[in-house]
C-alpha positions in Angstrom: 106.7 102.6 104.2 106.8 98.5 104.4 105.2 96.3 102.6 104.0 93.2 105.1 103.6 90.2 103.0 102.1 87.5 105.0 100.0 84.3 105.0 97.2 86.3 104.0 98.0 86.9 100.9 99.1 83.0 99.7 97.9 82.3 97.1 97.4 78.7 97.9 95.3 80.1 100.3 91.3 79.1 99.7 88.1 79.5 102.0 85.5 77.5 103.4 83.1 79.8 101.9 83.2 78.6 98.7 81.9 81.3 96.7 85.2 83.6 97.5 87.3 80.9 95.8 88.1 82.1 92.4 85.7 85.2 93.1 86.2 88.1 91.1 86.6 90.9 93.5 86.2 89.2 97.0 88.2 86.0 97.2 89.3 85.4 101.0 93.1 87.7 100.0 91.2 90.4 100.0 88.7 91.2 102.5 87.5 94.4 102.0 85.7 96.8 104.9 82.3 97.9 105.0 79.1 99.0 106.7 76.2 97.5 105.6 72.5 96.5 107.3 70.4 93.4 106.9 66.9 92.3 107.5 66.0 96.5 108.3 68.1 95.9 111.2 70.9 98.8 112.0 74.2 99.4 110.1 77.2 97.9 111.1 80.8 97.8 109.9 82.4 94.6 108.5 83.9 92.6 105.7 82.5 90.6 102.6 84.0 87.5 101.2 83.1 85.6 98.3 78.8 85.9 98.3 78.8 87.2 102.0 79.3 89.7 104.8 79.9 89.3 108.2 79.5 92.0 110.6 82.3 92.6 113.2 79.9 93.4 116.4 78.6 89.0 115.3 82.6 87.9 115.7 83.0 89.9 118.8 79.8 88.5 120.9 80.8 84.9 119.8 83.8 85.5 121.3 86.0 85.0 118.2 88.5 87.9 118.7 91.2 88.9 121.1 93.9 91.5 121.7 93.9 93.8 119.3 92.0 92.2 116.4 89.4 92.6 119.3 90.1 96.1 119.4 89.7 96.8 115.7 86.6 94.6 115.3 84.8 96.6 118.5 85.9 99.9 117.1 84.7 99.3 113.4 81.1 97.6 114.9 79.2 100.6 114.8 77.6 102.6 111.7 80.6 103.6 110.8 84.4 102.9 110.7 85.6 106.2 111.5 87.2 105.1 114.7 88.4 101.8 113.2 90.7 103.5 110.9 91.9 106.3 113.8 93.2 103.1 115.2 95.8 102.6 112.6 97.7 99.6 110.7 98.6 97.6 113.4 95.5 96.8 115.0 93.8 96.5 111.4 96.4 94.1 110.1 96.0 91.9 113.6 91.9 92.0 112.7 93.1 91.2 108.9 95.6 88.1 110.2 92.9 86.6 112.5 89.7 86.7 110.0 92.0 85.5 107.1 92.4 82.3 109.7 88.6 82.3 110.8 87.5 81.9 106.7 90.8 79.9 105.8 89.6 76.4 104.6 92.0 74.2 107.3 90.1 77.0 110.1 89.0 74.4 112.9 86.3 77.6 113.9 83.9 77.2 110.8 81.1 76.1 113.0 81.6 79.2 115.1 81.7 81.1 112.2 79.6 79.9 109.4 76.1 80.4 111.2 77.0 84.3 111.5 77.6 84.8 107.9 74.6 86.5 106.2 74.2 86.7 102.1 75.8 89.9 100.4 72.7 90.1 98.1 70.4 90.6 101.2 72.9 93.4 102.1 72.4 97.6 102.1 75.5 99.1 101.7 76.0 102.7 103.3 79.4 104.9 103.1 81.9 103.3 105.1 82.6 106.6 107.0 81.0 109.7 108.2 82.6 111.3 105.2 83.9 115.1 107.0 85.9 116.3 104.1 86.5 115.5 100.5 89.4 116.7 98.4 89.1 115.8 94.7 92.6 116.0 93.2 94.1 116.3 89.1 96.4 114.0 89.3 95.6 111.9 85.7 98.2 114.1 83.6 96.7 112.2 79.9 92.7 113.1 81.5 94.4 117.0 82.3 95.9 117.5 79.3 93.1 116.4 77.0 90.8 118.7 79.3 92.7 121.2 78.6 92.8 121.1 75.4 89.1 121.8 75.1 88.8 124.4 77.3 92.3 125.8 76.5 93.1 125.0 73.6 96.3 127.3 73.2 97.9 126.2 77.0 95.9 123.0 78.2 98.2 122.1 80.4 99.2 124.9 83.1 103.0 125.2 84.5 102.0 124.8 87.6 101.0 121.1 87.4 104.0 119.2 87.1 105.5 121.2 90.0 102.7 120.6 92.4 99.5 118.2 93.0 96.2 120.1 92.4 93.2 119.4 94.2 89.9 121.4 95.0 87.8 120.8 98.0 84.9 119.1 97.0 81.2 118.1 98.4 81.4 115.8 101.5 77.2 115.8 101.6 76.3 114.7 98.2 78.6 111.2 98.2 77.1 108.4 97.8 77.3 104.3 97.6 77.2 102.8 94.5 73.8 102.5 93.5 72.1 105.5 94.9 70.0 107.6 92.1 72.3 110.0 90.1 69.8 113.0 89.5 70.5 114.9 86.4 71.3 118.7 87.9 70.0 122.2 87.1 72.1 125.6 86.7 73.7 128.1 84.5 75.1 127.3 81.1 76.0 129.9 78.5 76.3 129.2 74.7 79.2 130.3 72.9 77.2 132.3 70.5 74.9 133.4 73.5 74.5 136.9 75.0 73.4 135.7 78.6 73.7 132.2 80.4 70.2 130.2 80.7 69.0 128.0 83.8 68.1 124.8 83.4 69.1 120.7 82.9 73.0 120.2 82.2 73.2 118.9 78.7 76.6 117.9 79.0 76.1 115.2 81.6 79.7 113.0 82.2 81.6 110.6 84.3 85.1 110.7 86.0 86.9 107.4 86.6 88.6 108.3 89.5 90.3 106.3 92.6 89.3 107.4 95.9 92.2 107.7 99.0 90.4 107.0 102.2 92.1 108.5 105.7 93.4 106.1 108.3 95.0 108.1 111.2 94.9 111.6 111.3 97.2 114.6 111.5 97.0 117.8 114.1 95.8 120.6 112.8 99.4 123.2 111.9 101.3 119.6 111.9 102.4 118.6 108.6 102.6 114.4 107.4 105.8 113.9 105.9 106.2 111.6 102.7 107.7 109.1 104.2 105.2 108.6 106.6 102.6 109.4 104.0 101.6 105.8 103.7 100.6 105.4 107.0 97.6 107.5 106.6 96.1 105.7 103.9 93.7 103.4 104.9 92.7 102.0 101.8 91.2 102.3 98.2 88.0 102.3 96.4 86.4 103.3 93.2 84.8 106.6 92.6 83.0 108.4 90.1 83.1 112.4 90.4 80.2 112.8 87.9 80.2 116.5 86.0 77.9 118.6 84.4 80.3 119.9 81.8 78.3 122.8 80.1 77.9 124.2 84.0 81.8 123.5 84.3 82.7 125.8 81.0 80.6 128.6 82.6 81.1 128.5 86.0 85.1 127.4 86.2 87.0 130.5 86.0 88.2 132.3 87.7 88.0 130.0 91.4 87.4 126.5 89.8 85.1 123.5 90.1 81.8 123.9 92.1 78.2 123.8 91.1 79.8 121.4 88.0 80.6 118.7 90.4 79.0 118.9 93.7 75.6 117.3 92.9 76.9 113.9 93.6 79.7 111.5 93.5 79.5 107.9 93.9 82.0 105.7 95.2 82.3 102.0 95.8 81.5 101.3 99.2 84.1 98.8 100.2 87.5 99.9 101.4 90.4 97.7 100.4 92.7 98.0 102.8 96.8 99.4 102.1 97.1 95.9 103.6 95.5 93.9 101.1 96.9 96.0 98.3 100.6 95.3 99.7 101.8 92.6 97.0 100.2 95.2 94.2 102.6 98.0 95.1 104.6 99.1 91.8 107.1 101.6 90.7 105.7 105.2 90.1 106.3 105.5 86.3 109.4 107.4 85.6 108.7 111.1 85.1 109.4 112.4 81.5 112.9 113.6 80.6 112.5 117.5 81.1 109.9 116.8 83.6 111.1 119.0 87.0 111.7 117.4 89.9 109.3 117.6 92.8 110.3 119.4 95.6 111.9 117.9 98.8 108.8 117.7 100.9 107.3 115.9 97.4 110.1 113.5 96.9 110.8 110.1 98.8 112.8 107.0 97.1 110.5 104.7 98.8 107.7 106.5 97.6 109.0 106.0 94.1 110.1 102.4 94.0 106.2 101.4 95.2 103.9 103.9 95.9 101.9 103.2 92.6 98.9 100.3 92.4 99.2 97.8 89.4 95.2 97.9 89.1 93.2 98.1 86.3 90.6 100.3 86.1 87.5 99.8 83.4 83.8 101.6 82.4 80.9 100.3 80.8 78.0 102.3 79.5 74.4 100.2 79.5 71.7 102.3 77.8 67.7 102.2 78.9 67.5 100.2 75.6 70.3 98.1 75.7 69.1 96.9 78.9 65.9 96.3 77.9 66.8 94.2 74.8 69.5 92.5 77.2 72.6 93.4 75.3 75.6 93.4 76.9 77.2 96.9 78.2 79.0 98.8 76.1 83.1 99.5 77.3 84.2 102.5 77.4 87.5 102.6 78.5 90.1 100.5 80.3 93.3 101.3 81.7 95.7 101.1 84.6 95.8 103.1 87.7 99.9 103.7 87.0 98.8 106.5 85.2 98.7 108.8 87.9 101.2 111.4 87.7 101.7 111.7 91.6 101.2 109.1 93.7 99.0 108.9 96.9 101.4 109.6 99.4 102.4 112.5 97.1 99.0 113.9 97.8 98.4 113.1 100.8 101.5 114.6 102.1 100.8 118.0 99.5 97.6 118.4 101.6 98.6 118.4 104.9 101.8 120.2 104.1 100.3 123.5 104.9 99.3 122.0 108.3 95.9 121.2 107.2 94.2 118.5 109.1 93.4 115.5 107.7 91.0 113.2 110.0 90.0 109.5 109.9 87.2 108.6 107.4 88.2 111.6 105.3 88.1 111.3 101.0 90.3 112.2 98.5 89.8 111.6 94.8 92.5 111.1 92.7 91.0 113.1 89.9 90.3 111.7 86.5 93.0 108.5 85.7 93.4 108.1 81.4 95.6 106.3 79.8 97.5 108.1 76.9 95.4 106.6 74.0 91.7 107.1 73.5 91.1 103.3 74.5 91.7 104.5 78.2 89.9 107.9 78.7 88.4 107.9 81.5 85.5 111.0 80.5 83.1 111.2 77.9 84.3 114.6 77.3 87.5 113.3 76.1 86.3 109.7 74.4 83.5 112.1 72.2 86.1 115.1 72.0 84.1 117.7 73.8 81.1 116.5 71.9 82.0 116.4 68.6 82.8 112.7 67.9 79.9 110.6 69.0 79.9 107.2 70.0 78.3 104.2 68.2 77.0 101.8 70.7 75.6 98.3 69.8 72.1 99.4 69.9 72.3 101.5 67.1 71.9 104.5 69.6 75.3 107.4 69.5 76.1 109.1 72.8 78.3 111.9 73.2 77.0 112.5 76.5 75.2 110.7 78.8 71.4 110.7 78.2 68.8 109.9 81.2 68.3 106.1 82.0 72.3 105.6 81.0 74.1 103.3 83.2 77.6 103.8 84.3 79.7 101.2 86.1 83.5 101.2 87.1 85.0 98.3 87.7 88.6 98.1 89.3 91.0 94.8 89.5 94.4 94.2 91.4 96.5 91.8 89.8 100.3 90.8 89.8 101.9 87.9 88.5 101.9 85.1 91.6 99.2 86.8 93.6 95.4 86.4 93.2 93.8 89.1 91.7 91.6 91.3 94.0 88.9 93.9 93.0 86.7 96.4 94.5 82.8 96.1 93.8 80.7 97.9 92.2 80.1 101.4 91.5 77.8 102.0 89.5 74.5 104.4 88.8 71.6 105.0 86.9 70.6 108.6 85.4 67.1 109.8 86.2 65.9 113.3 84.8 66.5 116.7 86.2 63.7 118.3 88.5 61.4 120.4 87.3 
């Protein structure tokens, strides 16, 4: 792995488009990829800056693009950017290098470019992929400890975890963009004190602040992807929120693990920040507690270590039905950094694949659950209210151990390191609305 610092990056670097100049999430070092529609016209793959998008297919039939930022730009056109990311780093750093001049304020092609800009508000977002699989993976050690502890309170935290990454395959159908309705679900729960489970509306409605992996080039099917080359197949990162029904989870759990608990929905920011605009926020992986084992060969890579963790900081707010209504401000939650992760993305990318399992372009992962060690940076309800039994007071005079209908939930996500400009990821966000009848 290489990190390719470039002009890009400079933080000297400002934009015609004036609204990405000191913009919170979009500023022109970032860049993000996307598919989004305007005016009811068809989706189409691009990148926002500042206030706008700009759709790729607009820059190739001006006749702004050659070689293979060209490439890139044709392949990512379409409704989705599956076959931009099977292209690779190289072609999507050329793409990167030649919109970063386009928007760049001393750019002598703002005329060419400026009349194909369109206004982000006026903007649908889709996915940014056909999503084929989804892997959600444990990787927040603090987030599976404290689970543990309520579900097992006498060994919360399994041997097997520090030895190897755990994951479940999750729901590819029920992702969706930030935004989309988050419908409260239905199934079995079974009191404590009950002699049979019940069917009906989960009670224990949570969040998950979660990072999501998204796959850049894929691997053959019986060929492994080695940690060092791990990097490579990372395309990029966004927010994601693996919502849970927690009372299903208790029930349904054991013996084969997550399913009915979680595969209702999960939301993700739709914006993809490229491995290339995250390159000057590469940090050391923490160093692994003395007594900690070692991870095996296939697990282990120096490179890996030194910066294959993201100084970002990750945050959630809870806005209430009521809150909003009175126009108070949301409520924080949590807040934290992403360095919390006890195995890094490469580690879990290369875990995946290391039984020959195919990983293709477009393909999720979710990190699992990132917590920080104190309760300021839980990133579940299930551990901030612990399981329930230590409500929250929120500003409108309203408690919330779990999350009622017409709560709001947004993550919000921020790169920053000292000489760079900060970079973030958008929304994602969503609404509860009640369980069907």
């Amino acid at each position: 792995m290489t990190l390719l610092i470039d002009e890009t990056h400079d933080p000297k670097r400002t934009s015609w488009v004036e609204s990405a100049n000191g913009h919170a999430d979009f500023p022109i070092q970032n860049l993000p990829l996307g598919v989004f529609s305007t005016g009811g016209g068809a989706a189409r793959g691009g990148i926002t800056i500042g206030d706008s998008v700009l759709a790729f297919a607009d820059l190739v039939d001006a006749g702004l693009l050659s070689g293979e930022a060209e490439t890139a730009a044709r392949a990512g056109a379409g409704a989705t950017l599956n076959p931009l990311l099977a292209l690779g780093a190289a072609p999507r750093r050329a793409l990167r290098r030649r919109l970063s001049a386009l928007l760049a304020s001393d750019s002598a092609e703002r005329a060419a470019v400026e009349p194909l800009l369109r206004n982000a508000a006026d903007a649908t977002m889709h996915l940014p992929t056909a999503i084929g699989d989804y892997t959600d993976f444990y990787v927040g050690i603090h987030h599976a400890t404290n689970v543990g502890k309520v579900f097992r309170p006498d060994n919360p935290l399994l041997p097997n975890y520090k030895h190897v990454p755990i994951g479940y395959h999750g729901r590819a159908s029920s992702i969706r963009p930030s935004g989309a309705e988050v419908r409260r679900p239905n199934g079995q729960t079974k009191a404590p004190d009950a002699d049979a489970p019940v069917f009906g509306p989960s009670k224990r409605l949570d969040y998950e602040l979660e990072m999501g992996v998204w796959i850049s080039e894929g691997n053959a099917l019986g060929q492994p992807i080695p940690i060092g080359a791990a990097a490579d197949h990372i395309a990029g990162l966004s927010l994601l929120n693996d919502w849970s029904a927690r009372d299903l989870q208790a029930w349904e759990y054991q013996p084969l693990g997550p399913f009915l608990a979680k595969n209702f929905l999960t939301t993700v920011s739709p914006w993809i920040v490229t491995a290339e605009a995250l390159a000057p926020f590469r940090v050391a992986q923490p160093v692994r507690p003395e007594g900690d084992p070692r991870p095996l060969p296939y697990l282990w890579d120096e490179a890996d270590q030194a910066e294959g963790a993201f100084a970002i900081t990750l945050e959630v707010a809870l806005s209430t039905a009521a809150m909003r209504e009175r126009g108070l401000a949301p409520h924080r939650l949590s807040r934290g950094p992403a360095t919390n992760m006890y195995w890094t993305a490469a580690q879990i990318v290369t875990h995946h694949a290391s039984n020959g399992c195919n990983l293709n372009p477009g393909d999720l992962l979710g990190t699992g659950t990132i917590s920080a060690p104190s309760d300021d940076g839980f990133g579940s309800l299930l551990e901030i209210t612990r399981g329930g039994k230590a409500p929250i007071s929120l500003e409108s005079g309203e408690t919330r151990t779990f999350l009622q209908d017409g709560d709001e939930i947004a993550l919000s996500g921020r790169a920053s390191r000292e000489g760079y400009v900060s970079i973030g990821f958008g929304e994602c966000r969503g609404i509860i609305t009640p369980a069907l009848a």
